[in-house]
PyMOL Python script that loads the backbone (N, CA, C, O; Angstrom):
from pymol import cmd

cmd.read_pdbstr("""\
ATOM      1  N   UNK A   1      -7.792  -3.621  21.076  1.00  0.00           N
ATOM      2  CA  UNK A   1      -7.307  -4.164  19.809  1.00  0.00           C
ATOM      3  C   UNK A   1      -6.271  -3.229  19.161  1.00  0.00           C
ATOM      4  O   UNK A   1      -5.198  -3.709  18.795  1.00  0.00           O
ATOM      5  N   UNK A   2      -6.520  -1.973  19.007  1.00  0.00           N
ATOM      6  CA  UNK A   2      -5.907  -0.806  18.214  1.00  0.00           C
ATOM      7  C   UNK A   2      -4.614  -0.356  19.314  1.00  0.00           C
ATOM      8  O   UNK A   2      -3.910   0.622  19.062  1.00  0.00           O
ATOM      9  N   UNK A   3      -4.503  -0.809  19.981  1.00  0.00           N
ATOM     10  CA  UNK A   3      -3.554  -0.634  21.164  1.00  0.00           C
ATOM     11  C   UNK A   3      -2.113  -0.851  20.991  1.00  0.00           C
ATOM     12  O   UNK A   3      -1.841  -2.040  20.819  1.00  0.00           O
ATOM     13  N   UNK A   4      -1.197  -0.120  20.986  1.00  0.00           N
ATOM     14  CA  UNK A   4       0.222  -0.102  20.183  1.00  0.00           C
ATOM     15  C   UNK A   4      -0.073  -0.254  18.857  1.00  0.00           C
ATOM     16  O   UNK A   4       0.759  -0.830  18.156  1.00  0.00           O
ATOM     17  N   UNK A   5      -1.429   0.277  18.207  1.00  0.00           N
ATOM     18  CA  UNK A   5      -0.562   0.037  16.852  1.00  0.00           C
ATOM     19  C   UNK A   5      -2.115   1.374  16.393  1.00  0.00           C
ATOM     20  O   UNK A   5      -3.166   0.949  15.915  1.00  0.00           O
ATOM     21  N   UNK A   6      -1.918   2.679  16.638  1.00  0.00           N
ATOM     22  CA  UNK A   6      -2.425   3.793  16.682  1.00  0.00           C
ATOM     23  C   UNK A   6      -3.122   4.189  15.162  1.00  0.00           C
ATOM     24  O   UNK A   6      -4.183   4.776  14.948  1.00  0.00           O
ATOM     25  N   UNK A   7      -1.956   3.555  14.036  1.00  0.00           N
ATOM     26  CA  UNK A   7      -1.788   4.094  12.832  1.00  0.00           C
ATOM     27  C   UNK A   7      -2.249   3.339  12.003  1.00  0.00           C
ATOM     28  O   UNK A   7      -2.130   3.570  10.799  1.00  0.00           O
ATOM     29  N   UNK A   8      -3.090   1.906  12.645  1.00  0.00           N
ATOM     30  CA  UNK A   8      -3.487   0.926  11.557  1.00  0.00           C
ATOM     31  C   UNK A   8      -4.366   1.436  10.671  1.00  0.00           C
ATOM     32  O   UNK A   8      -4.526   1.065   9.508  1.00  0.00           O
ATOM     33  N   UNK A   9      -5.139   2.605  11.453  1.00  0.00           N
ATOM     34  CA  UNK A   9      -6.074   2.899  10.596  1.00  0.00           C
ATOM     35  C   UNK A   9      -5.562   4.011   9.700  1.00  0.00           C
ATOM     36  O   UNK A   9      -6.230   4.126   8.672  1.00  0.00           O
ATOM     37  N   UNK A  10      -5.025   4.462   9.764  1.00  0.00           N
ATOM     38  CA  UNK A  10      -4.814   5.791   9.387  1.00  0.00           C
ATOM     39  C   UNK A  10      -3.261   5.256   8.316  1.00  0.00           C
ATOM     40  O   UNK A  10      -2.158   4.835   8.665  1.00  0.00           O
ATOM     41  N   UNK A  11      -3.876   5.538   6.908  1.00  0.00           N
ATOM     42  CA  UNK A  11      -2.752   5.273   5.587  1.00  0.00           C
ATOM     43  C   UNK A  11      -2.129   6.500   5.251  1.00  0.00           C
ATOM     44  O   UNK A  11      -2.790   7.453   4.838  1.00  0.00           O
ATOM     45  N   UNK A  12      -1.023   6.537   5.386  1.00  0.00           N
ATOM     46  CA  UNK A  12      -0.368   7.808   5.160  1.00  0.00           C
ATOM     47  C   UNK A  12       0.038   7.652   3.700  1.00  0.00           C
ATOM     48  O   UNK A  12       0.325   6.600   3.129  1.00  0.00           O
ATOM     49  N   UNK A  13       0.004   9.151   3.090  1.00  0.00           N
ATOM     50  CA  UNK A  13       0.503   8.749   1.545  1.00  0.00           C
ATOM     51  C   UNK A  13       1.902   7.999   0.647  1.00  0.00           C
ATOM     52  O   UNK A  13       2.107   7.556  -0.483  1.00  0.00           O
ATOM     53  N   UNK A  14       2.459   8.135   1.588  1.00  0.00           N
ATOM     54  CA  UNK A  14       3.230   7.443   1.642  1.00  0.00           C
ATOM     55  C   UNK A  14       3.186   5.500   1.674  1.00  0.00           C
ATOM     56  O   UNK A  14       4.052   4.867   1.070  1.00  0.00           O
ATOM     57  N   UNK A  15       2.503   5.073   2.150  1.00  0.00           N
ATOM     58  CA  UNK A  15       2.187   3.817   2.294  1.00  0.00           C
ATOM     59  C   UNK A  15       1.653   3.675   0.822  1.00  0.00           C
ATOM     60  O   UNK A  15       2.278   3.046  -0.031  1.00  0.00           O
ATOM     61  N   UNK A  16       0.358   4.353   0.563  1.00  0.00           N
ATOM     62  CA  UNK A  16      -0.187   4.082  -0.491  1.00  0.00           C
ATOM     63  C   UNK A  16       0.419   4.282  -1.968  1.00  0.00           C
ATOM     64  O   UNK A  16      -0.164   4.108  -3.038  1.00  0.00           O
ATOM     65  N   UNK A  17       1.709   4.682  -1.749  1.00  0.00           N
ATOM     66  CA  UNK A  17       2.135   4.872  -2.805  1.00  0.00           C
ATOM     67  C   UNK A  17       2.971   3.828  -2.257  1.00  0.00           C
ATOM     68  O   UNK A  17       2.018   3.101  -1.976  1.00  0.00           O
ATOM     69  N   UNK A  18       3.873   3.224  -1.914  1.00  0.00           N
ATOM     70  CA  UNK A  18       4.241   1.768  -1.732  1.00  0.00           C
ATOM     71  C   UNK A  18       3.310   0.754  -2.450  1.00  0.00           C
ATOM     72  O   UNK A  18       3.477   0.093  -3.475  1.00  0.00           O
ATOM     73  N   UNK A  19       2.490   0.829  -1.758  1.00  0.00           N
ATOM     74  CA  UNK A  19       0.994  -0.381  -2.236  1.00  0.00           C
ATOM     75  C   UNK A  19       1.111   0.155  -3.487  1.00  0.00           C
ATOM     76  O   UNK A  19       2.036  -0.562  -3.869  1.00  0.00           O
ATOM     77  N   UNK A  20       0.920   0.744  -4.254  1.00  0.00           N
ATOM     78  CA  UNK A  20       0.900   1.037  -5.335  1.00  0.00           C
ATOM     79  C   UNK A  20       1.720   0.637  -6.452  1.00  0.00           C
ATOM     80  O   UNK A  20       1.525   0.297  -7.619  1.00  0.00           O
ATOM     81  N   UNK A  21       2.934   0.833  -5.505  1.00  0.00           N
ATOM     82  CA  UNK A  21       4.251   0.816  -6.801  1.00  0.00           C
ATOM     83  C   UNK A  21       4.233  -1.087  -6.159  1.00  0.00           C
ATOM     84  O   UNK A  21       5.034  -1.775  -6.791  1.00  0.00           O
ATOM     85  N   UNK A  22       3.758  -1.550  -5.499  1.00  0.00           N
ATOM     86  CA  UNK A  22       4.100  -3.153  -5.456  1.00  0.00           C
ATOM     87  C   UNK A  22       3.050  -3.468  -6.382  1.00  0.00           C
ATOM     88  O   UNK A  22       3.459  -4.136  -7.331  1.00  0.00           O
ATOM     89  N   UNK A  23       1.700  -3.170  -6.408  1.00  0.00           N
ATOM     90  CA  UNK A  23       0.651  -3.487  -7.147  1.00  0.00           C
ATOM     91  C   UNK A  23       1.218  -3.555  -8.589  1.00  0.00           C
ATOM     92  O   UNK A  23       1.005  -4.451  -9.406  1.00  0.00           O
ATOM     93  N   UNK A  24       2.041  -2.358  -8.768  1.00  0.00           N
ATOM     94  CA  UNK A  24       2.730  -2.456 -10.348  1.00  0.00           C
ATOM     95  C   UNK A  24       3.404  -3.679 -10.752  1.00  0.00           C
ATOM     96  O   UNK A  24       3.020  -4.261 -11.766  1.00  0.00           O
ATOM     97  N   UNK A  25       4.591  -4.227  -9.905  1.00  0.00           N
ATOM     98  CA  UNK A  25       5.540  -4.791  -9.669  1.00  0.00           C
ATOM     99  C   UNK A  25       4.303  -6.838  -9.600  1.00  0.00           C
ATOM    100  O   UNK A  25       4.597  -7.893 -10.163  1.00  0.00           O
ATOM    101  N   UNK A  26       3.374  -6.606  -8.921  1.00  0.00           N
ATOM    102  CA  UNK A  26       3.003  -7.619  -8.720  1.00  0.00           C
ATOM    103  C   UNK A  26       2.181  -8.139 -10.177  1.00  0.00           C
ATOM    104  O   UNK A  26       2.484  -9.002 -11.001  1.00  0.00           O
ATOM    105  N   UNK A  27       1.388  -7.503 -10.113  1.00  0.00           N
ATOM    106  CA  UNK A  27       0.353  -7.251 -11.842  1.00  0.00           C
ATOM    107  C   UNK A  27       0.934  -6.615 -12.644  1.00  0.00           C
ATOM    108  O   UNK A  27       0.214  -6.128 -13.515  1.00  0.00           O
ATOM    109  N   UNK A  28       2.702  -6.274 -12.754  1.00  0.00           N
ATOM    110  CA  UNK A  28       2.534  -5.942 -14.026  1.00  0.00           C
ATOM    111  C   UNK A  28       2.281  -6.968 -15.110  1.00  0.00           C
ATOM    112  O   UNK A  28       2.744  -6.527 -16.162  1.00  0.00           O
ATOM    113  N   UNK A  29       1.863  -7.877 -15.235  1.00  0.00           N
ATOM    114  CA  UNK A  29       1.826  -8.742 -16.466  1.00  0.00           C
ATOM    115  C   UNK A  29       0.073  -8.484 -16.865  1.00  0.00           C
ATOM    116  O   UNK A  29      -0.309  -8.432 -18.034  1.00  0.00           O
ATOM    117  N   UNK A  30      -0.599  -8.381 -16.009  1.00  0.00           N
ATOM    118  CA  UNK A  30      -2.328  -7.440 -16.526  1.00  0.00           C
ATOM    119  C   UNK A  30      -2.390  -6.351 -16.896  1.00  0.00           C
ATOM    120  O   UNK A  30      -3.332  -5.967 -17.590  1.00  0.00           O
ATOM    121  N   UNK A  31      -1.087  -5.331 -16.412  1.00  0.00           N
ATOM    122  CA  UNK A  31      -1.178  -3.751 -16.283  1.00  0.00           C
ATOM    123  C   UNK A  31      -0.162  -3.447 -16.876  1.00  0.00           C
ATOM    124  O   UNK A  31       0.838  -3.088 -16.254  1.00  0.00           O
ATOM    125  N   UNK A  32      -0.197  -3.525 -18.230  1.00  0.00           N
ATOM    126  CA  UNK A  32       0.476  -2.782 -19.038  1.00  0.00           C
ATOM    127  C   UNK A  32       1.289  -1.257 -19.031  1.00  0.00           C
ATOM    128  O   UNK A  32       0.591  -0.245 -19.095  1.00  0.00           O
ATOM    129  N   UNK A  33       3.011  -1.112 -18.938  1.00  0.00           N
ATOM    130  CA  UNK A  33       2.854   0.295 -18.584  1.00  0.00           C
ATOM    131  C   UNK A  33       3.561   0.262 -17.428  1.00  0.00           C
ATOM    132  O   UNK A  33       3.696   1.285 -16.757  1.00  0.00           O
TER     133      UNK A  33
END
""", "prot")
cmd.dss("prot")
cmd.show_as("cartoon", "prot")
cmd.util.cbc("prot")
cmd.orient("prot")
């Protein structure tokens, strides 16, 4: 399953700060700020 794709598991900080700044972008109208 995990086969060519090594890093699915593994979130680099980078990603999560993506997810993050979209989470802003998506909810900002709940998340004030």
């Amino acid at each position: 399953m995990l086969q060519g794709h090594p890093q699915g598991w593994l979130i680099p900080e980078q990603a999560i700060g993506d997810l993050l700044s979209l989470a802003r972008l998506n909810c900002g109208r709940c998340m004030p700020g």
